[in-house]
N, C-alpha and C positions, 0 to 999 in steps of 0.2 A: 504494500500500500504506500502511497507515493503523499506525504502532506508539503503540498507546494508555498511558495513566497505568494503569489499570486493568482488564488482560486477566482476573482474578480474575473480575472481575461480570458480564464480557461472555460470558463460558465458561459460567457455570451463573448460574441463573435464581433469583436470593435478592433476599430481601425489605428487603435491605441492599448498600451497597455497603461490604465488609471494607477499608476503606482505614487503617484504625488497623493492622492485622493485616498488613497486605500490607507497610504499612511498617516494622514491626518485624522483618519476614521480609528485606525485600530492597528493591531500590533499584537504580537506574542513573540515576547522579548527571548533569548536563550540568557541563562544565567551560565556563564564559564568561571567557572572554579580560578580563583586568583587572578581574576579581570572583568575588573570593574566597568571597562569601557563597554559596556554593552552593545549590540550590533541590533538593529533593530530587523533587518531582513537580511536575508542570505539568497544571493543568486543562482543557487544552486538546491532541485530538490532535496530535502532530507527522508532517507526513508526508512521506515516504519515498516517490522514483520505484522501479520495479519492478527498476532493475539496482543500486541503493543496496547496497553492502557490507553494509548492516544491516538489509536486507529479509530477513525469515523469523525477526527475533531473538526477536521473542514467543515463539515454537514452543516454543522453544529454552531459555528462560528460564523458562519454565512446568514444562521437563523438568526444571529446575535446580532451583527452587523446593520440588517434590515429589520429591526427592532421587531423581532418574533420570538424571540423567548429574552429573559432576566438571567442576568446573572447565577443566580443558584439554578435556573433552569439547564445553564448551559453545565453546570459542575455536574447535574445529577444525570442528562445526557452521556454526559462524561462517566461517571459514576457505572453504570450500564454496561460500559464497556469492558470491565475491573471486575467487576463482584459477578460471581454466580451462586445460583442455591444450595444452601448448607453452606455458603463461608461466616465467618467472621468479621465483624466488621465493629469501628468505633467511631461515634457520634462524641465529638471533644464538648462539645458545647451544647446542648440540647435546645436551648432557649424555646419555643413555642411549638416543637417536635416535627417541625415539618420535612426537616433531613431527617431525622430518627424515623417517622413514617415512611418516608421513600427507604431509607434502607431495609426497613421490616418486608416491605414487597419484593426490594431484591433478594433478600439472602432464605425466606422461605419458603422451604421445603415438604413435600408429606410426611419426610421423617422428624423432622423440625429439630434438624440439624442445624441448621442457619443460627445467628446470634448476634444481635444488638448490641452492645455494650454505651449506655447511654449517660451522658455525664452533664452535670452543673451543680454551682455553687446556689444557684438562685434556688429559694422553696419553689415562689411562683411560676418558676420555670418547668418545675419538674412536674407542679401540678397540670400547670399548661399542658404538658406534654403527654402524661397519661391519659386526661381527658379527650386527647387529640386521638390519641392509637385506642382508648376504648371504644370512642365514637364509630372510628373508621377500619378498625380490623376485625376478623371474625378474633373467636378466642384461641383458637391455631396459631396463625400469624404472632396473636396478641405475645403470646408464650415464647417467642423469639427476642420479646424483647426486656431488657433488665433496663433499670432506671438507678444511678449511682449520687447522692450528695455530696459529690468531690471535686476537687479541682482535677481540671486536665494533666495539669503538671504532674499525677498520682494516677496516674492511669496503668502504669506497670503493678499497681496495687490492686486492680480491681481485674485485668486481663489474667485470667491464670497463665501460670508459666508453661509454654510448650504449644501453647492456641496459635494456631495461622491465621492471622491479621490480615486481610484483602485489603483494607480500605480505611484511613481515618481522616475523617471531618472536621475543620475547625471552621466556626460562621462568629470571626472576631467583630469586636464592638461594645454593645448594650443588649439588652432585650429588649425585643421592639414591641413598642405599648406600658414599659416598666418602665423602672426610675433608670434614666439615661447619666445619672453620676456615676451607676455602677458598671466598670466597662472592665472588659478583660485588659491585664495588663502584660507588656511586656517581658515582665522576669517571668513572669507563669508560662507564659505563651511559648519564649525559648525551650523552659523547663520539659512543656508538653511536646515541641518539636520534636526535641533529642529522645527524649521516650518513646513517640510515635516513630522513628527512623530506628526502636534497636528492634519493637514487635511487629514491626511489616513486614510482610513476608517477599519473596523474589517475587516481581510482577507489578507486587501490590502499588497503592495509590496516598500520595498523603494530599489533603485537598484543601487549600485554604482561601478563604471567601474575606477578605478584608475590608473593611469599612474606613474612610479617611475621612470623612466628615466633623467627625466629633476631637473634642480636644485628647489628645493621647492619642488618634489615632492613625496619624502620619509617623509618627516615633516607632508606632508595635508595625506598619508596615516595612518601615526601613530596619527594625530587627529582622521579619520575613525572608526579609530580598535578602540582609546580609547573609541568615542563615542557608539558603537554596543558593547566593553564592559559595560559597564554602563546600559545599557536596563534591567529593571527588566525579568527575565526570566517568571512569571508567564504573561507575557503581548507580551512579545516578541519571536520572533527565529530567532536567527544571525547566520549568517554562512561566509564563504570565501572559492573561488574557486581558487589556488594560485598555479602555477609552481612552484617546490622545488631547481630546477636546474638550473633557467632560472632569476636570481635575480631581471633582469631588465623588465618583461613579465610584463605587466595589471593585475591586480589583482581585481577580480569581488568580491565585497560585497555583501550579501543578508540581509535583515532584514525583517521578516516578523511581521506582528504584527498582532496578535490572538484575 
C-alpha cells in the first residue's frame, strides 16, 4: 500500500498539482528521531505493508481534509485499522466514554476475549462513561469493559503483566462539559507515554488527540512532539495529522511501533 505526498492530484485529474494549497490545508509531519527540523512533505512515496496500523490513512485524511469527519473520527478510523477482536486495548483518559465505547465494538468478541482497560482521575468522568457503554452496549460487549480511578501515568498498575496491548488512547485537555481548570498535565502525560510505549505490543498503536486551546495546552503538546521525537526510528513510526491554518484545531499524534 503506497500512502502518497499528494492524494489531492492522484484523486482528480488537474492540470496542476495543488501542492501550495494542500499545504496550507494540512500536513502529516514525520517526526525523525534527533531532528528537529521537521520536513513537512517528502517527494517520494513512503510505503506501507498491507497490515501497517497506517494502511487506509489517505481515505481517511481526505474525509478530514473536506471537513467529513473530526478529529477523533479520523483517530478511531485509524483505530480500525490496529485493533481486532479479542485484543487488548487502553483508553488513557476516558473522559465522556466515547473512545472507551468505540473500543468496546472493536475489541468484542463471542468469547469476550476482547478488553477495555479504561482510565480517569475524574468521578464525573467515569460516571459519564459507564452510563454511556450501559446505555449503548448489550451486557456482552458491556463485560469487555473495566472502568479504572487512576491516572494514566499508572497504567502498568492496572494492565496485568504479560497482556498484548493493540492500542492506547490519550484524548488530552479537560472534560468536555466539566470544570475546564482541571486538565491533564504534562508530567502525567510523559509519565503515561513511557508506560504506554513498554505494554504495546509489535504492531500496536499509541494514539494521541491533543487539545491546544486551553492554557497548558501548547506546553503538554510540545512535550508530545518532543516525546515521538525521540523514538528511535528503527522501532518506531510517528506521525501528526495537524490543521496548518487553524492554530487552535486538535492535533492527532500517531506512533506506531514496529
Amino acid at each position: 500500500m503506497m500512502l502518497r505526498c499528494y492524494p489531492v492530484s492522484s484523486m482528480f485529474k488537474l492540470k496542476y498539482k495543488p501542492v501550495g494549497l494542500w499545504r496550507n490545508r494540512l500536513s502529516i509531519v514525520p517526526f525523525i528521531s534527533s531532528n528537529h527540523n521537521n520536513l513537512v512533505f517528502h517527494s517520494k512515496p513512503i510505503k506501507l505493508t498491507d497490515d501497517s496500523p497506517l494502511s487506509g490513512v489517505e481515505c481517511v485524511m481526505m474525509d478530514y481534509l473536506f471537513g467529513k469527519r473530526k478529529a477523533t473520527e479520523v483517530a478511531h478510523s485509524i483505530w480500525k485499522h490496529v485493533v481486532q477482536k479479542g485484543d487488548a486495548v487502553v483508553d488513557a483518559t476516558c473522559g465522556n466514554g466515547h473512545d472507551t465505547l468505540a473500543m468496546a465494538n472493536m475489541v468484542a468478541d463471542e468469547s469476550c476475549s476482547g478488553h477495555v482497560y479504561s482510565l480517569d482521575i475524574q468521578e464525573t468522568a467515569l460516571q459519564n462513561t459507564a452510563s454511556l457503554l450501559d446505555k449503548s452496549l448489550d451486557p456482552h460487549k458491556r463485560e469487555t469493559v473495566e472502568l479504572f480511578a487512576t491516572c494514566h501515568s499508572k497504567m502498568e498498575e492496572v494492565v496485568p503483566r504479560g497482556v498484548t496491548v493493540r492500542l492506547v488512547a490519550f484524548n488530552l485537555g479537560y472534560l468536555p462539559g466539566g470544570d475546564k481548570t482541571v486538565i491533564t498535565k504534562s508530567e502525567t502525560t510523559l509519565l503515561g507515554m513511557n508506560a504506554a510505549s513498554r505494554i504495546l505490543a509489535s504492531g500496536g498503536l499509541i494514539s494521541v488527540l491533543v487539545y491546544v486551546g486551553h492554557p497548558g495546552g501548547m506546553e503538554e503538546y510540545e512535550m508530545v512532539e518532543g516525546f515521538a521525537s525521540g523514538l528511535a526510528v528503527n522501532e518506531w513510526i510517528c506521525c501528526k495529522l495537524q490543521m496548518m491554518n487553524r492554530p487552535l484545531a486538535p492535533i492527532l499524534v500517531l506512533l506506531c511501533k514496529r
